[in-house]
N, C-alpha and C positions, 0 to 999 in steps of 0.2 A: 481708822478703827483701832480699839486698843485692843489687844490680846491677851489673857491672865497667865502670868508666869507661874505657873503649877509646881514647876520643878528649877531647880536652882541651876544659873544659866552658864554653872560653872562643873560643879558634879552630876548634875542631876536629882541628886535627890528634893521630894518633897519638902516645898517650904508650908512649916509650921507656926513659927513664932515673928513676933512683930515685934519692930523695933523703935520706929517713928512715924505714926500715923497722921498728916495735915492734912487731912480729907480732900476734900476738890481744888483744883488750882488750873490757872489757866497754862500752857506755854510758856515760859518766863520772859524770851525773847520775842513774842507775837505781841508787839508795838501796836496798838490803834491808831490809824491814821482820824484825824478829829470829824471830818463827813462820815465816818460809822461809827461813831459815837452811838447812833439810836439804833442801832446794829447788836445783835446777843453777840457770847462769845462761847468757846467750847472750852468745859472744864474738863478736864480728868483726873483718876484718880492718884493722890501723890504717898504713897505706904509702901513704909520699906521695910524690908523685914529682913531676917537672918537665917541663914542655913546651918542648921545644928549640925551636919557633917562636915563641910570644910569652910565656916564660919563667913563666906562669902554676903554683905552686905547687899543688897539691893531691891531694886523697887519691885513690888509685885505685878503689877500693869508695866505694858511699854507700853511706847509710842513710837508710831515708825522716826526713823534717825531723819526721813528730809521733811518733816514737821518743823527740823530744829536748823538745818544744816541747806541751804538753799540759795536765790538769787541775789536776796534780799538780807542773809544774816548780818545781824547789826550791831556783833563784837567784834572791832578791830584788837588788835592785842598794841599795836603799835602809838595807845592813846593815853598809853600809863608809860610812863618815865621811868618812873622804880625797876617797871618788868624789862623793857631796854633794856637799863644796867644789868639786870639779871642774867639775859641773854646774850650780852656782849662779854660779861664774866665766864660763862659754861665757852663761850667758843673759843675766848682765850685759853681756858684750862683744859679740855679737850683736844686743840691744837695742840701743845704743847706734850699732853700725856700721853697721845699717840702718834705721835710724831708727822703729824699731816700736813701736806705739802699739796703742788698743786699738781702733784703724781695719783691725789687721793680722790675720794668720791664721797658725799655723805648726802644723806637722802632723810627727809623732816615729814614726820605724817602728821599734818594737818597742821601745815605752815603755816595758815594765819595770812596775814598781810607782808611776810615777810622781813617780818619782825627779828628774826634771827637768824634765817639765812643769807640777810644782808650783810652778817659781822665774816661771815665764812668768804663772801663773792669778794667783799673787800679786802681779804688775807691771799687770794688769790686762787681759794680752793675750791675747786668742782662743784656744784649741789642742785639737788632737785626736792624743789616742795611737793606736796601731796596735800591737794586740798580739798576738799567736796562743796565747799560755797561759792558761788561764781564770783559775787562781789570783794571778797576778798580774794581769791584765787588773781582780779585779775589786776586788784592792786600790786601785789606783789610781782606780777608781770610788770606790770609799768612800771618798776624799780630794776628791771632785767633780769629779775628771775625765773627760770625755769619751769614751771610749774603745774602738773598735770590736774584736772579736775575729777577726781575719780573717789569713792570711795577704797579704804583699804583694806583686802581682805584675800582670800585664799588666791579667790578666780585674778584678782586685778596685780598682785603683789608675781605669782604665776606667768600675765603676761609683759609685767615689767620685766623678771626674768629674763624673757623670751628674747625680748628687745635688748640684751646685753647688759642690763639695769646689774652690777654687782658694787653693794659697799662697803664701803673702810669701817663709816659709822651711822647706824639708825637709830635717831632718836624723836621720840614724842611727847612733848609737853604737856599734861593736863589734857589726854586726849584718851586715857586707857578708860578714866570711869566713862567717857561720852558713849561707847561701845555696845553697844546688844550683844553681840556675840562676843565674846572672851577670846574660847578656846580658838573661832575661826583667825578673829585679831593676830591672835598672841602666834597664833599655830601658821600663817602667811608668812611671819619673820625669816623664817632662815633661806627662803625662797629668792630671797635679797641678800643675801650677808657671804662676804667673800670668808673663806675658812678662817682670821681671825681677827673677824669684825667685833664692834662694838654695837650694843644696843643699850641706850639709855633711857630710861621712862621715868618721867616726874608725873608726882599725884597726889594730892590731896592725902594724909595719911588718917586712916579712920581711928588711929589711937587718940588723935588731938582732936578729931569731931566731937569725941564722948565727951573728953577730960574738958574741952571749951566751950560745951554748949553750941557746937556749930551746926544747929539744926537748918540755918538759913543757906545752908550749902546742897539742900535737898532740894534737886528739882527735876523734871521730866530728860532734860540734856544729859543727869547726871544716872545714869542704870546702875553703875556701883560704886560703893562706899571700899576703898581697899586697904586691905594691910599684907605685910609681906605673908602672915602665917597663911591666910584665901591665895594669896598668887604662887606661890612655891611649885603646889601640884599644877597651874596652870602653865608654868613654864616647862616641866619636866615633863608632861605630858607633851609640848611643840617641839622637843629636842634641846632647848636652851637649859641653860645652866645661871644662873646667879653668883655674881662672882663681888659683888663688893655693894655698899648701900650708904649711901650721904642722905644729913639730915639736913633739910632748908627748912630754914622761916616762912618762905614763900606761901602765900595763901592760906594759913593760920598753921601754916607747920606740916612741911611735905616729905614724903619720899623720893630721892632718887637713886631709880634699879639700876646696877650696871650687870649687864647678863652678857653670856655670847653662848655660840653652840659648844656642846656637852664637850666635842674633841677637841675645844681649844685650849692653848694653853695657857690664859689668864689666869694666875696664880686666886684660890678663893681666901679673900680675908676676913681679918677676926669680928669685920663687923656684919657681918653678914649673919654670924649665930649672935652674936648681941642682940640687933634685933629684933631675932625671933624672942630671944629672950624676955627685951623688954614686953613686948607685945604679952606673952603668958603672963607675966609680970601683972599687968594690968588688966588679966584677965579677960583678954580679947577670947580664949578659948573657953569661956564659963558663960552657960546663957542669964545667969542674973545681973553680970554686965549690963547685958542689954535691955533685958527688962525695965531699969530703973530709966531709963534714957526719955520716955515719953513721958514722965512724969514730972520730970525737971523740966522738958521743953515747953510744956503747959504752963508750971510753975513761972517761966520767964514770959510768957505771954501774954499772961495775966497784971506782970510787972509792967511791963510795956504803957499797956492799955490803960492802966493806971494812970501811970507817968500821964502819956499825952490828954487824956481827960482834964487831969488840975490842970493840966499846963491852961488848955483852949477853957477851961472855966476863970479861970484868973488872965482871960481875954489876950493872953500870950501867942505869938505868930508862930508856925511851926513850919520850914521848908525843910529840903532834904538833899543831900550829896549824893548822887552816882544810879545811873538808872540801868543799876547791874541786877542780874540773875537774882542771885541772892537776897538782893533788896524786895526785888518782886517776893521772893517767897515768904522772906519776913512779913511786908504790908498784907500778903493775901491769906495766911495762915492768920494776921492777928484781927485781922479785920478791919486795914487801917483805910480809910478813900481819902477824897478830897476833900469832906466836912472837914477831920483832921490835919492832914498837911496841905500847905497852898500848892505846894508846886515842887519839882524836883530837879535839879538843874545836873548838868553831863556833860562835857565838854567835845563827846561826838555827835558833831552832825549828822548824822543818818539819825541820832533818838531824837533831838532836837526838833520841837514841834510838834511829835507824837501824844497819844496817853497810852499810860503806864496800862499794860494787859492786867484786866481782874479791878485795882483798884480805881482804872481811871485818872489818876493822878496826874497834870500837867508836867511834859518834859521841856524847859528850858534851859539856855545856855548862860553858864555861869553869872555870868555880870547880871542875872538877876536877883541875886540875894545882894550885891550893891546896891538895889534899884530899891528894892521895898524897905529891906532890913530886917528881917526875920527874928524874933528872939531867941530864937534855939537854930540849929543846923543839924538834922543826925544825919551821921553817917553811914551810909549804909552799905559801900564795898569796904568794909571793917580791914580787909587785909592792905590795904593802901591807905590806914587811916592817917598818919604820919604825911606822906604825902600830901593829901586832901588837906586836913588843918594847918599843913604851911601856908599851901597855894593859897585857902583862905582865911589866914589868919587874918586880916580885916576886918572881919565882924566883929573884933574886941574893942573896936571905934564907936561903935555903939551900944555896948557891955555884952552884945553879943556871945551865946553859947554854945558848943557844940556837945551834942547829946550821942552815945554811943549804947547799943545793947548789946553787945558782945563782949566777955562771955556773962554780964551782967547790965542793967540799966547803972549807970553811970552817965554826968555832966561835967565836962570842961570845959573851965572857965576860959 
């Protein structure tokens, strides 16, 4: 059942204004197996709107979190190369910055498949994942990691505690927007944290969702859209403190928090008022910001649809790269099925063989745009675009193109 978020799941107060409406959409990750093809599916609502007191992004409907987070969830993290590197880099630089040994401890919410606390186990040092999906929870066991199935939150972070759980460093990947509750999240932290621990949080940064047209990053997994100026009061309200902030590329340009509690002594640096800086800057605190944001995202959906029309009228093949989240919310937002694309290929097996939730759209495994030869390829996890047009740079054998909409329709040759 969905429940209407009334009040904002950060201050409280009344949400009024809206920011990016895509009306019904299914799950993004609720794969069809092809014998329910003749089966309906359950759409809900996807609108996200803004809190005009502490500028907190997010969706006005939930969905309860094991909709998304379950036996069967079917993002490994460990199926992108890029994101590897990315996590074998944080653990070397973390190592190094706080000088972790295998004296230390460091505990990951929502590990994943072990994706990263495998660069820690390999350094020699302590770690426990926190995962809520069984299926990945138990990959990452099968790599020897540690790994509890629990969600994280006051009561479970409370009896980690209890059980001796204290760390060096807690950090979560691309896991603060997945959250319903914020303040419970965010307010769990120091329940864990040895007096001067570190907590790191990477996140989508909602200054670069506006500026890029990243509306394909709206989806039911996703409750908020964040920027430092909405999480400030959420940390100060838990006891944490904000003590330093790096900018990554990762996933069209992210944030990462580095916070610890209030009495530490983590010196706060000068990027930390930057920024917030930048963020005013850009008018993250002014509601006409937002206003215009649904207006452009219409504007590019109409391009879209354009685009693939001539394309299939001038009898052109149209398949597609990566049977991610995002991609679902593009296709199901634009209106795109299987008339349009033949098929969508993924190099993880668990999507492999499925259809696409909402559109329908065949999932197959790579070596099938080899097989027919597609005239176009769009890509559709844009943040790995690089990646993806290496791996299949082959399609220029046959003049082959790849098509991108982010943060406009654009074709590479």
């Amino acid at each position: 059942m969905n429940s209407p978020a009334r009040s904002c799941r950060a201050c409280g107060a009344a949400l009024h204004h809206s920011f990016a409406d895509l009306g019904l959409a299914p799950v993004s990750n609720a794969f069809v197996e092809p014998d329910k093809a003749a089966e309906g599916e359950m759409f809900y609502p996807l609108h996200a709107m803004v809190c005009g007191q502490c500028w907190l992004v997010q969706l006005a409907d939930t969905t309860r979190a094991e909709l998304h987070f379950h036996a069967n969830y079917v993002y490994f993290s460990s199926f992108s190369s890029s994101w590897l590197a990315h996590a074998r880099a944080y653990v070397e630089q973390m190592t190094a910055r706080l000088g972790l040994n295998g004296a230390s401890r460091v505990m990951e919410i929502a590990s994943n498949d072990g994706y990263l606390l495998q660069y820690f186990q390999q350094a020699g040092i302590p770690c426990l994942g926190i995962e809520p999906s069984g299926n990945t929870a138990a990959a990452a066991r099968a790599r020897g990691i540690d790994t509890r199935e629990l969600f994280f939150n006051r009561a479970t972070a409370g009896a980690l505690a209890a059980q001796g759980e204290r760390v060096d460093l807690l950090l979560g990947n691309n896991v603060l927007a997945h959250v319903p509750d914020l303040n419970d999240f965010v307010g769990a932290m120091p329940a864990v944290l040895k007096p001067e621990a570190v907590v790191t949080l990477e996140f989508p940064h909602l200054l670069r969702l506006i500026a890029d047209q990243q509306f394909d990053t709206i989806y039911h997994e996703h409750y908020s859209y964040l920027s430092l100026l909405a999480l400030m009061p959420v940390f100060a309200r838990a006891g944490l403190r904000v003590f330093d902030i790096e900018h990554l590329p990762t996933h069209g340009g992210s944030l990462r928090v580095h916070a610890c509690l209030q009495t530490a002594s983590h010196p706060t640096t000068a990027q930390v008022e930057a920024c917030l800086a930048l963020e005013q800057e850009a008018g993250l605190a002014r509601l006409d910001t937002y206003a215009g944001f649904g207006q452009r995202m219409c504007a590019t959906k109409r391009a879209l649809q354009r685009f693939l029309i001539d394309a299939k009228d001038e009898s052109k093949t149209i398949a597609a790269y990566g049977a991610a989240a995002k991609g679902n919310t593009l296709l199901n937002y634009c209106g795109i099925g299987a008339d349009i694309i033949d098929y969508v290929v993924d190099s993880n097996p668990a999507k492999q063989g499925r259809l696409l939730p909402g559109s329908r759209i065949p999932v197959r495994a790579p070596a099938a745009v080899f097989e027919t030869r597609p005239d176009y390829l769009l890509i559709l996890p844009w943040n790995i675009k690089d990646e993806l047009m290496t791996q299949m740079a082959g399609i220029r054998a046959w003049s082959g193109q790849f098509l991108l909409a982010n943060p406009h329709i654009h074709v590479v040759a």
